[in-house]
C-alpha positions in Angstrom: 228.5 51.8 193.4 228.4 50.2 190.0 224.6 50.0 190.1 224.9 53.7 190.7 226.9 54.3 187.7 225.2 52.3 185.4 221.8 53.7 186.4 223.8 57.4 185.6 224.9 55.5 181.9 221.2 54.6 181.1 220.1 58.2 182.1 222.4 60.2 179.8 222.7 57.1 177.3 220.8 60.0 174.5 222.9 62.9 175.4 226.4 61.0 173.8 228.7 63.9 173.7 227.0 66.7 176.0 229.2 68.1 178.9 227.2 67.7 181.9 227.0 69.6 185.4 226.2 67.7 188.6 224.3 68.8 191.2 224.5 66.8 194.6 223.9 67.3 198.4 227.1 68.9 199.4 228.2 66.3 201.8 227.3 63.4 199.0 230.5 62.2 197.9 229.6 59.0 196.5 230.4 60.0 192.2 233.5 61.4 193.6 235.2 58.6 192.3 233.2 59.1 188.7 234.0 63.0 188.5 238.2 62.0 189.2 237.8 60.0 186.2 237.6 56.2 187.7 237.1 53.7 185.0 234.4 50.7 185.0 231.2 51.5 183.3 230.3 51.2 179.6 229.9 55.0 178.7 232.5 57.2 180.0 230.3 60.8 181.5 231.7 64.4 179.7 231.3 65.7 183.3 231.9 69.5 183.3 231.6 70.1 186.8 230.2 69.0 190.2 228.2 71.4 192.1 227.5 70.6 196.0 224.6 72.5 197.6 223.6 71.8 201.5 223.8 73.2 204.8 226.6 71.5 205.9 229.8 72.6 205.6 232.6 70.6 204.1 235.4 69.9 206.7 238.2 69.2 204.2 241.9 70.6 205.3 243.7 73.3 203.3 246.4 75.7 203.3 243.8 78.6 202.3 241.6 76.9 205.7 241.9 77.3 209.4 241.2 74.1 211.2 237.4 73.4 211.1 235.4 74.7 214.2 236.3 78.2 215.1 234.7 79.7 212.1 237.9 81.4 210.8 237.3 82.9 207.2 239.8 81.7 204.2 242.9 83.5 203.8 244.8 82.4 201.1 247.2 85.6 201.2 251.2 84.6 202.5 250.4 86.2 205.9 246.9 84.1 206.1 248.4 81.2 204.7 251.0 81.2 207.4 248.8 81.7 210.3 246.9 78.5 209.1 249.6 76.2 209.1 250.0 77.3 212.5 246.8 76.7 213.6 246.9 73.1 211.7 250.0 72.1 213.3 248.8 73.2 217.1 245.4 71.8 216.5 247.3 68.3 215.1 250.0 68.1 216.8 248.5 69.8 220.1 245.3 69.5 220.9 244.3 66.4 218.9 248.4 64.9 219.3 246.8 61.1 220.6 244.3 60.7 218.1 246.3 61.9 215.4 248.9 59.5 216.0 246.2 56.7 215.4 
């Protein structure tokens, strides 16, 4: 991981002071710990945002989300919101109850 960083350093070393944008696989998470601001390279990165592209969807848990699998839209509204921490607690707590408790 450090490698990884320093090899970023080198590449930007003659843009000191430019915000910059990356743009990753969406599933690639490895600069995750770079973009939340982890410490442990010479040059800190002005990074602006993170932009993910890919085919595969990101199966991250959220009051907004339904579980992942049944293809259920976001639905942040109070009704939506609602209905999706019922569906997290029945697919936790339900379906998935053994390997949950893991």
């Amino acid at each position: 991981m450090e490698r990884a960083l320093e090899t970023i350093d080198d590449r930007i070393e003659n843009r000191a002071g430019e915000r910059i944008v990356l743009i990753v696989e969406g599933c690639f998470r490895g600069l995750l710990p770079k973009i939340l601001g982890a410490r442990g390279s010479q040059r800190e990165l002005h990074i602006a945002g993170c932009i993910g592209v890919g085919i595969i969807p990101v199966a991250l848990s959220s009051c907004d989300t339904a579980p992942f699998g049944p293809g259920i839209l976001p639905d942040s509204s109070i009704i939506g919101r609602e209905k999706n921490k019922r569906l997290h607690f029945e697919d936790q707590e339900v379906a998935f109850a053994t390997s949950q408790r893991r």
